[in-house]
C-alpha positions as CSV (number, residue, x, y, z in Angstrom):
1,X,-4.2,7.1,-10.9
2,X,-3.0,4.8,-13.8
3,X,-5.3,5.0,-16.7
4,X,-6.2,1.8,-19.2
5,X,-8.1,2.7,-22.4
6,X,-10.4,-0.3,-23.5
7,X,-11.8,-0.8,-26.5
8,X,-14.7,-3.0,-25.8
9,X,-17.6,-2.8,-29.3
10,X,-21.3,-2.9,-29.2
11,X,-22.2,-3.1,-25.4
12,X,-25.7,-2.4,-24.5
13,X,-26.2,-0.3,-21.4
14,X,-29.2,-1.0,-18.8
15,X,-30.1,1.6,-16.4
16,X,-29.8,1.0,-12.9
17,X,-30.6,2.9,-10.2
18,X,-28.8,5.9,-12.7
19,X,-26.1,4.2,-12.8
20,X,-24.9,1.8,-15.6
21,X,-24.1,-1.5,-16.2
22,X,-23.3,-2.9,-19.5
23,X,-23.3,-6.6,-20.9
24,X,-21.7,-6.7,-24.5
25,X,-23.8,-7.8,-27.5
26,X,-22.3,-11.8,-27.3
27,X,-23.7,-12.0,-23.5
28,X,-27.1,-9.7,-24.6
29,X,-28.0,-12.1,-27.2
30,X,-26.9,-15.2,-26.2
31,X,-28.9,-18.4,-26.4
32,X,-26.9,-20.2,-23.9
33,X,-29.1,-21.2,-20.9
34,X,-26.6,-21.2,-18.3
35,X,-24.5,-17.7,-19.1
36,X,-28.0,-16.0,-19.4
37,X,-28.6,-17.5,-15.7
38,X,-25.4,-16.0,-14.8
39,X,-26.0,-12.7,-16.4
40,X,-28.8,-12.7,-14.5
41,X,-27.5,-13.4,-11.4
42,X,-24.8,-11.2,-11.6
43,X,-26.9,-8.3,-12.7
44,X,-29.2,-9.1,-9.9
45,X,-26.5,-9.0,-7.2
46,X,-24.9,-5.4,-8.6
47,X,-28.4,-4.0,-8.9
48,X,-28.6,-5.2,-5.1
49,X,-25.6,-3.8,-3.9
50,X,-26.6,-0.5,-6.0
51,X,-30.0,-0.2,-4.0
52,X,-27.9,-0.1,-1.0
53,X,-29.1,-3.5,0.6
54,X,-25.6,-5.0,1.2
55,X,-26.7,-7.4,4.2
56,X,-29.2,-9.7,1.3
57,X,-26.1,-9.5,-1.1
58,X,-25.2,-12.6,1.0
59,X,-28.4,-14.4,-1.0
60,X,-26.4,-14.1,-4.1
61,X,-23.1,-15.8,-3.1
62,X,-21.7,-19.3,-2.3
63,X,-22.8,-20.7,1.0
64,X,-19.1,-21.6,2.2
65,X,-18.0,-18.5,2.0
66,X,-20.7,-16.5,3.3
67,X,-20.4,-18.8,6.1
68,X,-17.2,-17.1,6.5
69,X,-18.1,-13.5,6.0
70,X,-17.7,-13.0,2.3
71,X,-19.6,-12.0,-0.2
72,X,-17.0,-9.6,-2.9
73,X,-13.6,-9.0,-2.0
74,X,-13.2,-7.0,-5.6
75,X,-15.9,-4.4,-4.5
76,X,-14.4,-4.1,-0.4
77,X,-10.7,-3.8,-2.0
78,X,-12.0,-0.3,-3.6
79,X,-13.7,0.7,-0.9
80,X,-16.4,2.3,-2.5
81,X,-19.7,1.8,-0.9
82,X,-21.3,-0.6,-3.6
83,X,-21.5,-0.3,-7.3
84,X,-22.6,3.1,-6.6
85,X,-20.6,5.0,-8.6
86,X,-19.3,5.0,-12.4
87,X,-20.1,2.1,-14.9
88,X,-19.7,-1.3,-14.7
89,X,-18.9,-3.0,-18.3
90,X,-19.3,-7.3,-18.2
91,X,-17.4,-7.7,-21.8
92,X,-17.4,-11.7,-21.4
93,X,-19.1,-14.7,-19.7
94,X,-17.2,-18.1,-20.6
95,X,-17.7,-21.4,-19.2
96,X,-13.6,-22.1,-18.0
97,X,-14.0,-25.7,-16.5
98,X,-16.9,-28.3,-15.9
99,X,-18.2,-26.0,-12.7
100,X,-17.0,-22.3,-13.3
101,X,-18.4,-20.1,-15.0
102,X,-16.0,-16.6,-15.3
103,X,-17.4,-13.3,-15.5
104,X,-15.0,-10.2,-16.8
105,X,-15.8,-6.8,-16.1
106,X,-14.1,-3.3,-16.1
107,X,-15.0,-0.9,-13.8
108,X,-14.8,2.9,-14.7
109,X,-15.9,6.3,-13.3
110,X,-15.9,9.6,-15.9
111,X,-16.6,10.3,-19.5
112,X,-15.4,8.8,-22.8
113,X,-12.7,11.9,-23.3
114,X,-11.4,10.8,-20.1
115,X,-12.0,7.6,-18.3
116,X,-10.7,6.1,-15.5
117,X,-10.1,2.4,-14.3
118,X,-10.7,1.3,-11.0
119,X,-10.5,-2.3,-12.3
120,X,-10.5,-4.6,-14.6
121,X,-11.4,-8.3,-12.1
122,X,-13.1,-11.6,-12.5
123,X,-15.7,-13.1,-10.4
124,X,-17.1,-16.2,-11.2
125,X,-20.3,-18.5,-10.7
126,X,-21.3,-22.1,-10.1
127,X,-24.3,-24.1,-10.0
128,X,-25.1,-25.7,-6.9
129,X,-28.9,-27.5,-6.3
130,X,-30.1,-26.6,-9.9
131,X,-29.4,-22.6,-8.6
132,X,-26.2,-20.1,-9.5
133,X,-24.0,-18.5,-7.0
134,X,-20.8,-16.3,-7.0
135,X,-17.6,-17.5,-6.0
136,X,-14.7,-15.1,-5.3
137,X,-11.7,-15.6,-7.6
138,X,-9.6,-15.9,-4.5
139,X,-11.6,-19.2,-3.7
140,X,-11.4,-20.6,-7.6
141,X,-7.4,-20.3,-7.1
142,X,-6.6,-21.1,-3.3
143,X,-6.5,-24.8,-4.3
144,X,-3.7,-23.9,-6.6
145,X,-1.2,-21.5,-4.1
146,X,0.4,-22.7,-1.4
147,X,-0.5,-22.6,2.0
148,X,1.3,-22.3,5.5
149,X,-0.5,-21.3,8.7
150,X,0.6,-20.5,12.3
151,X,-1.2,-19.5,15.0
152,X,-4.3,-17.1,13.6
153,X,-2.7,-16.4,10.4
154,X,-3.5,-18.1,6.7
155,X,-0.6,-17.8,4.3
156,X,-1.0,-18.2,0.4
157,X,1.4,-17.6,-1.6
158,X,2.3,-18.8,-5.7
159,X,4.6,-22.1,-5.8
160,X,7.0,-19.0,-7.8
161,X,7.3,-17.4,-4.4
162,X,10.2,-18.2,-1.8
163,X,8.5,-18.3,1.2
164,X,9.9,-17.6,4.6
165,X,8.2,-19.9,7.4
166,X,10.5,-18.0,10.1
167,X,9.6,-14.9,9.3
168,X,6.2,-15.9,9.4
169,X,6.0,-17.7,12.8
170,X,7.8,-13.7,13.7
171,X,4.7,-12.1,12.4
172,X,2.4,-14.3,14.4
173,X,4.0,-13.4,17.5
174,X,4.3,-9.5,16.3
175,X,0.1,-9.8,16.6
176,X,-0.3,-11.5,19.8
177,X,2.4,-9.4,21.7
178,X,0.8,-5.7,20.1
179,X,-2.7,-7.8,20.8
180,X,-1.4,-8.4,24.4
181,X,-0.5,-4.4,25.2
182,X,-4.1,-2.9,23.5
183,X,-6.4,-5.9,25.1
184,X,-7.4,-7.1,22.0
185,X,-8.9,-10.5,23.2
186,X,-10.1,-11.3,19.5
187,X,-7.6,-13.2,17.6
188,X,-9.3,-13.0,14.1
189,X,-8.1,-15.5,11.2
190,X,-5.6,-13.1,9.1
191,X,-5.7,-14.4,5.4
192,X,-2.1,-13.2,4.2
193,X,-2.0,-13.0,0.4
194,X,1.3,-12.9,-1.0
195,X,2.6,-12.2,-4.4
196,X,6.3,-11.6,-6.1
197,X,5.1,-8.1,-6.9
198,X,1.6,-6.5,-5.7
199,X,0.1,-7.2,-8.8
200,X,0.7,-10.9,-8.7
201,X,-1.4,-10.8,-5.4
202,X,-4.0,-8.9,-6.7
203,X,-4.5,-10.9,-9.5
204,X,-5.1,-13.9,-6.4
205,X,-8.0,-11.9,-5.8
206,X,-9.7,-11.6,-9.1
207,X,-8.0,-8.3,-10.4
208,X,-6.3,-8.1,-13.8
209,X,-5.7,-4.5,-12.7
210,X,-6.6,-2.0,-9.9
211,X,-6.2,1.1,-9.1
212,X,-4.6,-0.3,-5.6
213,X,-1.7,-1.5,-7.9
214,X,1.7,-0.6,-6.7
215,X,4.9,-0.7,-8.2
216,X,7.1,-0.1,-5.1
217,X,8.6,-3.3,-4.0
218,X,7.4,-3.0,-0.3
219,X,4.1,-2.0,-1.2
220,X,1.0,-3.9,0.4
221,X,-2.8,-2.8,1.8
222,X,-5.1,-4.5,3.9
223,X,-8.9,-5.0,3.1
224,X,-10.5,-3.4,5.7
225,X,-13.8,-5.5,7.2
226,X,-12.1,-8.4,5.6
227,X,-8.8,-8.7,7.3
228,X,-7.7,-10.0,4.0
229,X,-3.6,-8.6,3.6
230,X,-2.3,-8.1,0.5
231,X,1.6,-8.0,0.6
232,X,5.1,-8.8,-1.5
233,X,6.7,-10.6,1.4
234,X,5.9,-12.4,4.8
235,X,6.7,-10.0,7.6
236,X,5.0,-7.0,6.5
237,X,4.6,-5.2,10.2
238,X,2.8,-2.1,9.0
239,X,-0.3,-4.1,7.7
240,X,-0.2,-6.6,10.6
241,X,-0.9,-3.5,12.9
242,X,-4.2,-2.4,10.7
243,X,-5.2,-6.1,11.4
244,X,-5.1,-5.5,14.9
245,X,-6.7,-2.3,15.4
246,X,-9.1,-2.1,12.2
247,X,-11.6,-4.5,13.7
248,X,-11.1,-3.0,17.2
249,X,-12.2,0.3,15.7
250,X,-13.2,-0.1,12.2
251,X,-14.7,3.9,12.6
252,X,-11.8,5.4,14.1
253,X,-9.7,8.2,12.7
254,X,-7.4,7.2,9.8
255,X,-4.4,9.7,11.1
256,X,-4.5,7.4,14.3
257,X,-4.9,3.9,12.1
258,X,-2.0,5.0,10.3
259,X,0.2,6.8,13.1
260,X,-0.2,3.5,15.1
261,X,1.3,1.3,12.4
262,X,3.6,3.7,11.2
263,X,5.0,4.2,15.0
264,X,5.4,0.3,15.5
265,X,6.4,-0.7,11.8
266,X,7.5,2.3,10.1
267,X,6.5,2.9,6.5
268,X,7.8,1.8,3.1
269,X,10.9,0.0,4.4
270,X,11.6,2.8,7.0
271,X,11.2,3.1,10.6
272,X,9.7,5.9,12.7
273,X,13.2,7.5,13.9
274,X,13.8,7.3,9.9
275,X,10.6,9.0,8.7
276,X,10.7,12.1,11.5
277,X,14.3,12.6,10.3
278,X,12.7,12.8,7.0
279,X,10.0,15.4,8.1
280,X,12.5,17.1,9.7
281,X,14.4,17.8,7.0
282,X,10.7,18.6,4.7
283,X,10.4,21.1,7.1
284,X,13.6,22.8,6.3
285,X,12.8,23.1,2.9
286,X,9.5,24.6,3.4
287,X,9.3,26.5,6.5
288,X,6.4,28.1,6.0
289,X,4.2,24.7,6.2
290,X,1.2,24.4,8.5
291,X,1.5,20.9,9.7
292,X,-1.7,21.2,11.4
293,X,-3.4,20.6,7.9
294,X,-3.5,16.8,8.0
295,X,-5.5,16.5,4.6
296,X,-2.9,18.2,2.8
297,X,-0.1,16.2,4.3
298,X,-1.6,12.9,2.7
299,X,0.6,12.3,0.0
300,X,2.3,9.5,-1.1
301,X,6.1,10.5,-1.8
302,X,8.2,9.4,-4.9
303,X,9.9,6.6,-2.3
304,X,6.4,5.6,-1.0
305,X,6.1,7.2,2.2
306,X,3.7,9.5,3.7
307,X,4.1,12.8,5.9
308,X,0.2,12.2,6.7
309,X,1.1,8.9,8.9
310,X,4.8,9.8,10.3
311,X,2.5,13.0,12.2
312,X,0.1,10.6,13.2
313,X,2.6,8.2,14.6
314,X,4.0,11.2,16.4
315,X,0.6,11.9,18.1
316,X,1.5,8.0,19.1
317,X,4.5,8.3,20.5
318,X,3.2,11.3,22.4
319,X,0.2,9.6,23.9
320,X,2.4,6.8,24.9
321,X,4.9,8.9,26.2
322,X,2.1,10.7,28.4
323,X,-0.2,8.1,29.6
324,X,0.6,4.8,28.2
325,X,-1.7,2.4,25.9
326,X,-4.4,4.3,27.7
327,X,-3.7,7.5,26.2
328,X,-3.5,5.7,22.8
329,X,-6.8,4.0,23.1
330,X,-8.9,7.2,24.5
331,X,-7.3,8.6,20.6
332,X,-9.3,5.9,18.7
333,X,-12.7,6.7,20.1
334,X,-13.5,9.6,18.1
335,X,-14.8,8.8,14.3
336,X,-12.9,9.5,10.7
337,X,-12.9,13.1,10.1
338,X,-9.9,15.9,10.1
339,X,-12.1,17.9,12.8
340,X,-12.8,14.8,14.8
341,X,-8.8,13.7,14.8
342,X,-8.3,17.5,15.7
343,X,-10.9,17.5,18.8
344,X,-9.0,14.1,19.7
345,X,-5.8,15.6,20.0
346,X,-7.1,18.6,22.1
347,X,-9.5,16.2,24.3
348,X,-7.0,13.9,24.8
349,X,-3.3,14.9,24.6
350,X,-4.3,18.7,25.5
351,X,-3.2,20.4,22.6
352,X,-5.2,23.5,21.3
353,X,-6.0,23.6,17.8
354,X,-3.6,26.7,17.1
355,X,-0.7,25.1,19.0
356,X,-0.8,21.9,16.6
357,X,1.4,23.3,14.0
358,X,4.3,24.7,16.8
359,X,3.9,21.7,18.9
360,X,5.0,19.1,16.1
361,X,7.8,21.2,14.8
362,X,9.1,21.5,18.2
363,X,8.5,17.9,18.4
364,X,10.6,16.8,15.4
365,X,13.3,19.4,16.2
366,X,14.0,17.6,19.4
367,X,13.9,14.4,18.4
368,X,16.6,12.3,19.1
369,X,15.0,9.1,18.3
370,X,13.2,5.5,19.8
C-alpha cells in the first residue's frame, strides 16, 4: 500500500460511534451559513453510514442519482462496509461555482507513527428546495468528458483520450454473447470510466488518490454493486466478465469471480494458455508449493498478474470441460470463503480436499493449451 503523509493543522476531532471524524478549525468555526449546512450534512450522512443504516443513506443524496442506485461511489470503490473503520479528516469546504459546494477529505486507518491512506476524494453538495444534498464527483464532471454508448454500455472518457468506437461496439457484443451462454437475461447499464492512466479515471470519480491506484498500464477494477468500470482503454475483457457475473452472484466465491474472467480474458495483458505457462514454470522453481492454499496464492506479481485467478480459471476450464456452463454455474452457488470454494470444488468437480494440490499440478503439467 502506497503511503501519503499529510500535514493537515488544528483539526478538531468529534467522536462517532468510536470512530473519528475531523473538520479542520476554518470549517469548525466558520460563520458561513451554507458550509456549516454542508458540514452538517455531511457529518450526518458518515455518522449514518457509521451506525450501519446504509439503506436511509439514500435520504442524504441527490434525488437523480438515487433514482439510479447511487448514493457514494468513493466509499463502494474501497469496499469497506461504511465509514467504519479508521479516521475520516474533512480539511476544506469551498464554494467552487454558483451550485457546488466541494468537500475534501482524507481517509486513513492506523496511528500517527504510521498512517495509511485509503484516500484522499471529493464529494460535493448542492442546494436543491432550500435543502442540501450530495452529489458524486463523477456526476459534477460527466458534463465535461465525452460520451459514446452502444448497446447497454455508457462510455466516458477525457477529450485527452483517443477513443476507439470499434473496439467498443467489440466489447458490447463480448457481454451479450458470455450473457447468452450463462442465461443472464439482465442486461444492466455498464458505466465504462476511462482514463489515460488509472489515476486519471479515478480522479473522474472524486479520488485525488486511492489505494486502488495502479501504475501498470493495463490495470483497471470494477465497482462491485455498482457496475461502475474503471479502465485505461475500451476493450478491457477481464472487467467486462465481473460485470456479468458480479450481479448474477454478487456473494459467490472470489476464486470463481476471478477464475471465470481470467479463463475468458486472461489477466494483465495475458491470456489463460499464457498465465498456466507461467504457473508452470512457478512451480518449477518451487516444488515444494501446496497450491491447495488459495489465500496464499493471492498475490499480485511484479508484471500484475495473479497465481490466485490463473487456479481459479483452471477450476473453469475444468468445469467446462466436464459438464459445460452447468458445471460452471453449480461453482458460483456457494458463498466467499477459502472453505466454501474448497467444499465447491469437492461438491461439484469431485475433487477431495487432499487431491487439490496433485490434481492442479498434473493439470498444468499437461497442458497443452485453448
Amino acid at each position: 500500500m502506497k503511503r501519503i503523509f499529510i500535514s493537515i493543522l488544528f483539526l478538531i476531532p468529534l467522536s462517532v460511534w468510536g470512530q473519528k471524524i475531523t473538520f479542520s478549525s476554518d470549517i469548525q468555526d466558520t460563520k458561513d451559513s451554507s458550509i456549516i449546512q454542508v458540514r452538517d450534512l455531511w457529518q450526518a450522512y458518515v455518522t449514518n453510514c457509521q451506525k450501519g443504516f446504509d439503506k436511509s443513506s439514500f435520504n442524504y443524496w441527490n434525488k437523480y442519482e438515487t433514482d439510479q442506485g447511487f448514493t457514494d461511489i468513493v466509499k463502494a470503490a474501497i469496499s469497506l462496509p461504511s465509514y467504519l473503520y479508521g479516521d475520516l479528516a474533512v480539511f476544506d469546504i469551498k464554494k467552487v461555482d454558483n451550485d457546488y459546494y466541494r468537500i475534501r477529505n482524507i481517509w486513513s486507518i492506523g496511528d500517527t507513527i504510521s498512517k495509511s491512506y485509503l484516500g484522499i476524494f471529493n464529494v460535493f453538495a448542492k442546494k436543491t428546495n432550500s435543502v442540501f444534498k450530495l452529489y458524486n464527483n463523477f456526476y459534477v464532471v460527466k458534463p465535461k468528458l465525452q460520451h459514446y454508448q452502444t448497446d447497454n454500455f455508457y462510455y466516458y472518457y477525457p477529450s485527452t483520450y483517443p477513443f476507439n468506437n470499434q473496439k467498443a461496439n467489440q466489447m458490447a457484443e463480448f457481454y451479450s454473447k458470455i450473457s447468452s451462454l450463462y442465461g443472464n437475461t439482465d442486461k444492466r447499464k455498464v458505466i465504462y470510466i476511462i482514463g489515460n492512466n488509472l489515476d486519471e479515471a479515478n480522479n473522474i470519480i472524486g479520488f485525488d488518490y486511492t489505494i486502488m491506484s495502479s501504475s501498470f498500464p493495463d490495470a483497471a477494477y470494477t465497482i462491485k454493486g455498482l457496475n461502475i468500470l474503471l479502465a485505461t482503454r475500451e476493450d478491457k475483457m477481464h472487467e467486462i466478465i465481473h460485470s456479468i457475473f458480479m450481479p448474477m452472484f454478487p456473494k459467490a466465491n472470489a476464486l470463481f469471480h476471478e477464475g471465470i474472467a481470467t479463463y475468458y480474458a486472461g489477466s494483465a495483458g495475458q491470456n489463460y494458455t499464457l498465465l498456466v505457462d507461467q504457473l508452470r514454470e512457478m512451480i518449477i522453481n518451487n516444488p515444494d508449493i501446496d497450491l491447495s492454499k488459495f489465500d496464499d496464492l493471492n498475490k499480485v506479481l511484479d508484471n500484475g498478474t495473479n497465481y490466485f485467478y490463473t487456479v481459479g480459471a483452471i477450476f473453469i476450464d475444468y468445469a467446462l470441460k466436464n459438464g459445460g456452463t452447468k458445471k460452471v454455474l453449480a461453482l458460483f452457488q456457494h458463498p466467499d470463503s477459502t472453505d466454501n470454494a474448497i467444499f465447491a470444488i469437492e461438491k461439484d468437480l469431485g475433487i477431495e480436499k487432499n487431491q487439490i494440490d496433485p490434481f492442479l499440478k498434473k493439470y498444468i503439467q499437461n497442458f497443452k493449451g485453448n
